[in-house]
C-alpha positions in Angstrom: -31.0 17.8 7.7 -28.8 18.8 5.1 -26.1 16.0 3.3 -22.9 17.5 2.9 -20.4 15.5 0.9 -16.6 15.7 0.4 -15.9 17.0 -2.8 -12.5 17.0 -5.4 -11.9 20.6 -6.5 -11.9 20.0 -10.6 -14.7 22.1 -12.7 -15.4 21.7 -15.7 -14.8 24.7 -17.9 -11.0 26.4 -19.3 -9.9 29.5 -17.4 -6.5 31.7 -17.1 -4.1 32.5 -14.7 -1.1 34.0 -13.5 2.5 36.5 -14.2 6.2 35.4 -13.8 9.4 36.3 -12.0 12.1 35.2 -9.4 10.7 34.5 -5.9 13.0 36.1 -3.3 13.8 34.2 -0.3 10.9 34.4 2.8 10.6 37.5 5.1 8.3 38.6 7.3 5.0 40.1 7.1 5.8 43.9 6.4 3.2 46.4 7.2 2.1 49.7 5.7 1.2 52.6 7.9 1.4 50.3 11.0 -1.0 48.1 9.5 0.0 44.6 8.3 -0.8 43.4 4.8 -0.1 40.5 2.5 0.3 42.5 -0.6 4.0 42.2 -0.8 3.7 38.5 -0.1 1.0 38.0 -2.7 3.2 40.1 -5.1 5.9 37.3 -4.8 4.3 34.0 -5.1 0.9 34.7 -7.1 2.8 34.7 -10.5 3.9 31.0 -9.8 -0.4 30.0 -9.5 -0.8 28.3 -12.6 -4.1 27.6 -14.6 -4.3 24.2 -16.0 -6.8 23.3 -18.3 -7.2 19.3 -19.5 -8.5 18.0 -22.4 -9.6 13.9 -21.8 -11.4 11.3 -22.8 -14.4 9.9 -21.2 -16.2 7.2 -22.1 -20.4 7.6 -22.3 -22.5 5.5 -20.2 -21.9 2.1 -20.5 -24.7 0.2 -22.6 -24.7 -3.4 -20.3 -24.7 -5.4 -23.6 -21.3 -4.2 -24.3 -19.8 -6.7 -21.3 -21.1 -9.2 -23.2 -18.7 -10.5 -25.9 -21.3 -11.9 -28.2 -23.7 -8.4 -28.6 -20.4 -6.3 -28.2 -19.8 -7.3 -31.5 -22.6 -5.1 -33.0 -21.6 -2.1 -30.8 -18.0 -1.7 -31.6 -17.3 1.1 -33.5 -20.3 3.0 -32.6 -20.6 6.4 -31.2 -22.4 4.8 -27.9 -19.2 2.9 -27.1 -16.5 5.8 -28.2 -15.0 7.9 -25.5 -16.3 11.2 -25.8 -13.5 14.1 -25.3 -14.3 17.0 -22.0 -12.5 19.8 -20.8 -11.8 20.4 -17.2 -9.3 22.3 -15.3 -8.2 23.5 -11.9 -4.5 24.7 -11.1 -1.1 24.6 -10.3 2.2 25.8 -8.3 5.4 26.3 -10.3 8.3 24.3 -7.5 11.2 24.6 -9.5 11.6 27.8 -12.2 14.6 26.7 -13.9 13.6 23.1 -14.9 9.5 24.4 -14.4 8.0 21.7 -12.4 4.6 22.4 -11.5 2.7 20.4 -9.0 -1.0 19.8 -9.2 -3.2 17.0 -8.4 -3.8 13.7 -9.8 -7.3 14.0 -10.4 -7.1 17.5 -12.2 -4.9 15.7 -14.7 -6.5 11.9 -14.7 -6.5 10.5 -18.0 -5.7 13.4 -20.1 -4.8 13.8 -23.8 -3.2 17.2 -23.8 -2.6 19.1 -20.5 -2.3 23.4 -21.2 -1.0 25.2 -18.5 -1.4 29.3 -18.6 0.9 31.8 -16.6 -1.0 35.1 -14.9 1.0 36.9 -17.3 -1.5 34.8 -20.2 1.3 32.7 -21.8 0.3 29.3 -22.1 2.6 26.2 -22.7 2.0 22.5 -23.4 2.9 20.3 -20.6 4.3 17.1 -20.1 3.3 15.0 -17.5 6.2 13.6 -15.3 4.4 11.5 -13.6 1.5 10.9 -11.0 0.2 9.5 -8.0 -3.3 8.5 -7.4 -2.8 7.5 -4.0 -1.8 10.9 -2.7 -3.7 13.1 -5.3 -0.3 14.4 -6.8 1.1 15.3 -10.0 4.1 16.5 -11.6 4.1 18.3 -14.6 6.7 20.0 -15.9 6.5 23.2 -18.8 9.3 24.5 -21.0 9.3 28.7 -20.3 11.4 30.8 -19.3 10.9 33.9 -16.9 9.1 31.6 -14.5 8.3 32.1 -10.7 8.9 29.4 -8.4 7.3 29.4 -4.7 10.0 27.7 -2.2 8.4 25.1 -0.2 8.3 24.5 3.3 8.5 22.2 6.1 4.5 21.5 7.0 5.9 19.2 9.8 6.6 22.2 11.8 2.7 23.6 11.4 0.6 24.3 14.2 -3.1 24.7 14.8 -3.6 28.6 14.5 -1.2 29.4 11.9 -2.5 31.6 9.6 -2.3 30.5 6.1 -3.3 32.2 2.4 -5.0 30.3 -0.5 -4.5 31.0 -3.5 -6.3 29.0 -6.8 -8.7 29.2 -9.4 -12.3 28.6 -8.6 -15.3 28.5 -10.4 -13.4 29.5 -13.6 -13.0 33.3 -12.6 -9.3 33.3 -12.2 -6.7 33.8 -9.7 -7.9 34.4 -6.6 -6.4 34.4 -2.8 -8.0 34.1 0.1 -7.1 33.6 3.7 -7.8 32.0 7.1 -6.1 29.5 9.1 -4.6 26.1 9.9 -8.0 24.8 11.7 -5.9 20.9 12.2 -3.6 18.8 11.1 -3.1 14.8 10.4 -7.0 14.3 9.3 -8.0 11.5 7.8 -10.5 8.5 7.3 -12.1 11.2 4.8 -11.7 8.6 2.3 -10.6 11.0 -0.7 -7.4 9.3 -1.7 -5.5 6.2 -0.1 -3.0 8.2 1.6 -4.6 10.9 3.9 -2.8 13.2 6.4 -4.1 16.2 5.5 -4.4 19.9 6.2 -7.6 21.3 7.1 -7.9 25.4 6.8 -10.4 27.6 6.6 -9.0 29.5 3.8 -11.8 29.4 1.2 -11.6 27.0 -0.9 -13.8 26.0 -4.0 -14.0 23.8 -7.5 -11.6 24.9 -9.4 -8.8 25.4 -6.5 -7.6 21.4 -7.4 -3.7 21.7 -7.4 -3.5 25.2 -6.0 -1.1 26.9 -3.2 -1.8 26.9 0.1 1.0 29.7 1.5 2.3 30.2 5.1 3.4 34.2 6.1 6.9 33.1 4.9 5.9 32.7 1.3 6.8 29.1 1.4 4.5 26.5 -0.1 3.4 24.4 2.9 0.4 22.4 0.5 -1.7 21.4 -2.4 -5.1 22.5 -2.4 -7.2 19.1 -3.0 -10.2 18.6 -1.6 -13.4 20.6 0.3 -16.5 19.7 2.5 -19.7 21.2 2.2 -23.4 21.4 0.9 -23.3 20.7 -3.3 -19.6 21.6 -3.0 -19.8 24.8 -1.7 -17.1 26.7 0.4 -18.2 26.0 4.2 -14.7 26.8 5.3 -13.7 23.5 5.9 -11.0 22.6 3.1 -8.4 20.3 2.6 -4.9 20.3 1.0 -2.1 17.7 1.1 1.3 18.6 3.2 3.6 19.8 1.4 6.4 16.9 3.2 4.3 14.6 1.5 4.3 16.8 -1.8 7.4 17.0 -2.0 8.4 13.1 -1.1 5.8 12.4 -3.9 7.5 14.7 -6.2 11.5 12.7 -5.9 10.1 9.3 -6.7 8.1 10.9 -9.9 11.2 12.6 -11.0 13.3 9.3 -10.2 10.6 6.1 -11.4 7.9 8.2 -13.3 6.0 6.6 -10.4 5.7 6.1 -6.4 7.3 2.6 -5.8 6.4 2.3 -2.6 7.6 -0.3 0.0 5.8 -2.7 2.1 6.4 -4.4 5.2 4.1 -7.5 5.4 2.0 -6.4 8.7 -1.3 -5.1 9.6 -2.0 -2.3 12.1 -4.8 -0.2 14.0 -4.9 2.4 16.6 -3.8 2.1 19.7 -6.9 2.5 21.9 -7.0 3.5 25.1 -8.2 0.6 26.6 -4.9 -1.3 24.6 -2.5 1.5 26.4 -3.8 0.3 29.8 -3.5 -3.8 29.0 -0.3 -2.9 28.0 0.7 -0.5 30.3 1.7 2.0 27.9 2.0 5.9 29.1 -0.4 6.9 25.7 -2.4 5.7 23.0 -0.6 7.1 20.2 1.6 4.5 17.7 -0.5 1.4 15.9 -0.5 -1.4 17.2 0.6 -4.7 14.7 -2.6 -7.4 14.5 -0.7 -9.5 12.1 2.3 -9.7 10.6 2.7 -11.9 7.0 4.5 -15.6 7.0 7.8 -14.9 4.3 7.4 -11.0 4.3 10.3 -8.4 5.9 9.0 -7.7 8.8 9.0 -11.2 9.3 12.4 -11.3 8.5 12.9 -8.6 10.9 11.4 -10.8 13.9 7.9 -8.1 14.3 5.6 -10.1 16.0 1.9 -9.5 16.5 1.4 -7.3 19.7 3.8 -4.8 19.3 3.4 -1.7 19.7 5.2 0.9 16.9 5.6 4.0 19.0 8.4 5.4 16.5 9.7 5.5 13.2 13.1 7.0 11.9 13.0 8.7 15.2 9.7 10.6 14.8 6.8 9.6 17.1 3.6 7.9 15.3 0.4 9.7 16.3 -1.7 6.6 14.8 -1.7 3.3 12.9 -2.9 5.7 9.4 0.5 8.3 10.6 2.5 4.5 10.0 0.8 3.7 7.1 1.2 7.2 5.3 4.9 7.3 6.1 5.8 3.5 4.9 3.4 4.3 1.7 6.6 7.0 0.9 8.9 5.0 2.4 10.9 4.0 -1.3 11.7 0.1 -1.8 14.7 -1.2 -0.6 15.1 1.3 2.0 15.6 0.7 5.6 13.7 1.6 8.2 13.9 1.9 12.1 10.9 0.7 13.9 10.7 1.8 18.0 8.8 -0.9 19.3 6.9 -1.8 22.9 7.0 -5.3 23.6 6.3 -6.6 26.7 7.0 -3.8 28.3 10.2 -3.2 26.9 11.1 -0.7 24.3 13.6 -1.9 21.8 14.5 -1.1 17.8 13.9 -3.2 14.6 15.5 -2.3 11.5 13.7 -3.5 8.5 14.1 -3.2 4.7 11.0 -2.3 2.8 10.0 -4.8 -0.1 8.1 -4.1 -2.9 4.4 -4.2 -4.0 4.3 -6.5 -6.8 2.6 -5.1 -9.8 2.3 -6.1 -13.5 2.1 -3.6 -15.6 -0.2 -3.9 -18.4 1.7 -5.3 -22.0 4.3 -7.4 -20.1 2.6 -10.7 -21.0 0.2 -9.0 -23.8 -0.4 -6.1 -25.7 -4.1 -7.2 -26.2 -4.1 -5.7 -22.3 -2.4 -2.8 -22.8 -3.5 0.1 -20.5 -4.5 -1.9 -17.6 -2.4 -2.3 -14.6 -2.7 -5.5 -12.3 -1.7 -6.2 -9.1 -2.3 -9.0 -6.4 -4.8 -9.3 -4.3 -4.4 -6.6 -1.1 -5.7 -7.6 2.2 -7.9 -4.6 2.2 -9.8 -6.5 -0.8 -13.0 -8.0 -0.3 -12.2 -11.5 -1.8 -9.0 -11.3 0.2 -8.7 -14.6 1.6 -11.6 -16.3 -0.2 -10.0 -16.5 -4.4 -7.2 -16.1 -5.6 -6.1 -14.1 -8.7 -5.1 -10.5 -9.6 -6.8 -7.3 -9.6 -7.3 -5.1 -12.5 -5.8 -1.8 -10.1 -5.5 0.7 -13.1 -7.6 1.3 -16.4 -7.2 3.7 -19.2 -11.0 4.6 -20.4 -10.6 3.6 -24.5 -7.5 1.3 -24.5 -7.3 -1.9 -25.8 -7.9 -3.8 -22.2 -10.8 -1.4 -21.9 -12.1 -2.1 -25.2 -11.5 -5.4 -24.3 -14.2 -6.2 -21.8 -12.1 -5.5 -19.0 -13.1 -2.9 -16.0 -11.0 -1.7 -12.7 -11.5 -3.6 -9.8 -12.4 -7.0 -11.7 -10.3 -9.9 -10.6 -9.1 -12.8 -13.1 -8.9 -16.1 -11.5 -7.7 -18.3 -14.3 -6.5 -17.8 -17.9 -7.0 -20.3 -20.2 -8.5 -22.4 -17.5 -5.6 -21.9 -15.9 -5.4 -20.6 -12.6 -3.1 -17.5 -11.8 -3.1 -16.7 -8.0 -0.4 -13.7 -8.7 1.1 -11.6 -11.0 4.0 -13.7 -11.7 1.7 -16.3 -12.3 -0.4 -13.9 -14.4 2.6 -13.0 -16.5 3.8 -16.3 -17.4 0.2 -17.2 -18.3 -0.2 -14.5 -21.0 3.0 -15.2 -22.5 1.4 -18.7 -23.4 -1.7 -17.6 -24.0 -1.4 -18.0 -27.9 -3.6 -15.7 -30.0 -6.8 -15.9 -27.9 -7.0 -15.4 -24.5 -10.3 -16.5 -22.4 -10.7 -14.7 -18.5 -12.4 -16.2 -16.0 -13.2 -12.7 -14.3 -14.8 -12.3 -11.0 -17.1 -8.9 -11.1 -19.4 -7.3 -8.4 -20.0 -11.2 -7.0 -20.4 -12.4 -10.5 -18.2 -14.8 -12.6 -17.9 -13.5 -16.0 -16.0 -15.4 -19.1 -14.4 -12.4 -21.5 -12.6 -13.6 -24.7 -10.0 -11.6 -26.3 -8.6 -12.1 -29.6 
C-alpha cells in the first residue's frame, strides 16, 4: 500500500511571477462564441499572484554534545553549530493595492532574513513583514510599488460543495500557473497542519510551490490561501487544501492592529457532540461541542458555563462541531464579548462572556540572555499538563541568543535558580532577579536537564 502524507506547499528553489493593474469589480463568467471561458477572469486577478522568494537561516543538524554546557564550550563558534543560510519560496496574493498588502503563508516566510517578492510583470521589491500567524498558516507582508493589482476578497462562508473554483500559484519553480476544479468540501480538519483548521478542500491542482497562492471563485474574488496538499511524495492527487478566506482576512486585522493574533480564551474544554450525547440529552442534532470542563477563576466561569452544556451557537451562527468553536474563539480578539447559545437541561438560553487573554512572555522581558524565545504557560493540551508546573518554551528563533543558549521549543523550565516558576508571571519576576547567571532546571523529551547561561 502506498503512504501518502500531508504536505506544506514551500520548494526550495527562487522563481518569478506576475503583471500589475486595477482589479475591476466581479462579473460574471463571459463567454466567447457561446462558449464560456475564464480568460477575462484570469486577465484580471493573475497580475496580483506574487512570487515570493525567502532567504533564512537554518541551523545544521544538531551535534548532541552541544546540549551539554560543558562540551558546548569547544563547539561554539564552529561551522557545525552556525546556521547555515537556504533559499525557498512559494507565493502570494496582493489584498490591498494602495497600501500593497500581500498575504501568504506562515511557513513560506518562517524565520526569514530577507523576504523578495516579484510581480508577473518581473519587478521585484523588498518586503516587510507585518506580521504572522503560525497557528492559521498566515502572513502579512506588505511591498512598497506602485501600479499594483489587488484581488477583492470574498465571503467563503457562503461556499458550497460544487462550486467551481480556479487556482492560481507557483509550483515546482516554473511560474505562474492556474488551474481549476472545484470546491470538493468544506470545514475539514483533524489534518493536523496548523492549530487552527477549517479548511477548503478543492481539486484544483495544487503542488509545492503554490504556498500562499489564490484560490479564486467565478466572481474574481479571493475566497482562500493555497496551503497545504495530500498525496504520494507530495504530488498533486487532487486533494488540496487552502485556508478560508473569513479566516484570512480576520487574521489579517489583528496583524495590521498588534503585529500578532491576540487571541482570547474562555477557560473551558469541549468535544463533539456525538450522537449518542444528542439522544441522552434529547437534542434534535449532534452538531455544537459539548463543554467537559470548564476552569475554577476563568470567564466562562464568571459567566456561570457549567460542564454539560451544550454550545449550539455563537454570535448567532450555528457551530457544526467542538473544532468550528474552537477556530472561531481562537479569532475571537481579547476583551471582546461573545454570545454563547446554550442547551442546558433542556432549555436553550444565552451567555454572554468576555474573552480573556492567553498569557504569554515574550522573550527579553525578564532577560536579554533569552532573547528570541517566546514562553507561555503550560496549555491543557500539554503532555505534562497537570503533572509539573512551569512554562513552555512556545517559540524559538534558530541562531538567537536563547537558541544559542541551550534552549529548544517545547522544553519546559520548572525552576530558576532553584526557584520554582509555575507561570509566566512567576517566570518574569524570576529573571529579573536572576543576577548575571541564570541556571534552568529544564524538563526535555522526559528528561531533566540543568542549562547555565551567563
Amino acid at each position: 500500500m502506498k503512504s501518502f502524507k500531508i504536505t506544506t506547499l514551500l520548494i526550495a528553489a527562487v522563481m518569478f511571477a506576475v503583471p500589475s493593474v486595477a482589479a475591476p469589480p466581479p462579473m460574471e463568467l463571459p463567454q466567447v462564441g457561446g462558449i464560456p471561458t475564464l480568460a477575462p477572469l484570469l486577465e484580471r486577478v493573475t497580475p496580483a499572484v506574487v512570487n515570493i522568494a525567502v532567504k533564512s537561516r537554518a541551523p545544521e543538524r544538531e551535534n548532541p554534545l552541544l546540549n551539554d554546557p560543558f562540551f558546548r564550550f569547544f563547539f561554539d563558534g564552529s561551522e557545525q553549530s552556525r546556521p547555515q543560510p537556504q533559499i525557498s519560496a512559494g507565493s502570494g496574493v496582493i489584498v490591498d493595492a494602495g497600501k500593497g498588502y500581500v498575504l501568504t503563508n506562515h511557513h513560506v516566510i518562517a524565520n526569514a532574513e530577507e523576504i523578495l517578492v516579484t510581480l508577473k510583470d518581473r519587478r521585484s521589491f523588498l518586503a516587510k513583514l507585518i506580521g504572522s500567524d503560525q497557528g492559521t498558516d498566515i502572513a502579512l507582508l506588505q511591498i512598497k510599488a506602485d501600479r499594483l493589482t489587488a484581488v477583492p476578497i470574498g465571503d467563503s462562508d457562503k461556499l458550497k460543495v460544487g462550486d467551481f473554483v480556479v487556482a492560481v500559484g507557483n509550483p515546482f519553480g516554473l511560474g505562474q500557473t492556474v488551474t481549476s476544479g472545484i470546491v470538493s468540501a468544506l470545514g475539514r480538519s483533524g489534518l493536523n497542519i496548523e492549530g487552527y483548521e477549517d479548511f477548503i478542500q478543492t481539486d484544483a491542482s495544487i503542488n509545492p510551490g503554490n504556498s500562499g497562492g489564490a484560490l479564486i471563485d467565478l466572481r474574481g474574488q479571493l475566497i482562500g490561501i493555497n496551503t497545504a496538499i495530500i498525496g504520494p511524495a507530495g504530488g498533486n492527487v487532487g486533494i488540496g487544501f487552502a485556508v478560508p478566506s473569513q479566516m484570512a482576512q480576520a487574521v489579517m486585522g489583528q496583524l495590521l492592529r498588534y503585529g500578532e493574533v491576540r487571541r482570547g480564551r474562555l477557560g473551558i474544554s469541549v468535544q463533539d457532540v456525538t450522537p449518542r450525547i444528542a439522544e441522552a440529552l434529547s437534542l434534535a442534532d449532534s452538531r455544537g461541542a459539548i463543554v467537559s470542563r470548564v476552569e475554577p477563576g476563568s470567564a466562562a466561569a464568571a459567566a456561570g458555563l457549567k460542564a454539560g452544556d451544550v454550545i449550539v451557537a455563537l454570535n448567532g451562527r450555528a457551530l457544526r462541531s467542538s473544532t468550528d468553536f474552537r477556530n472561531r474563539i481562537g479569532l475571537t480578539p481579547v476583551g471582546q464579548e461573545v454570545a454563547l447559545s446554550i442547551v442546558r437541561d433542556g432549555d436553550q438560553m444565552t451567555v454572554r462572556v468576555k474573552l480573556q487573554s492567553e498569557t504569554k512572555a515574550r522573550a527579553g522581558a525578564g532577560s536579554s540572555k533569552l532573547n528570541g524565545a517566546v514562553f507561555e504557560n503550560l496549555g491543557r493540551d500539554h503532555p505534562y499538563f497537570g503533572q509539573v508546573k512551569g512554562v513552555v518554551v512556545a517559540g524559538l528563533e534558530p541562531g538567537s541568543t536563547a537558541w544559542r543558549s541551550g534552549l529548544r521549543k517545547g522544553d519546559v523550565i520548572v525552576a530558576v535558580n532553584r526557584r520554582e516558576v509555575h507561570n509566566t508571571e512567576e517566570f518574569r519576576a524570576a529573571l529579573k532577579g536572576g543576577g548575571d547567571v541564570l541556571a534552568l532546571n529544564v524538563l526535555r523529551g522526559g528528561m531533566g536537564l540543568f542549562i547555565v547561561i551567563q
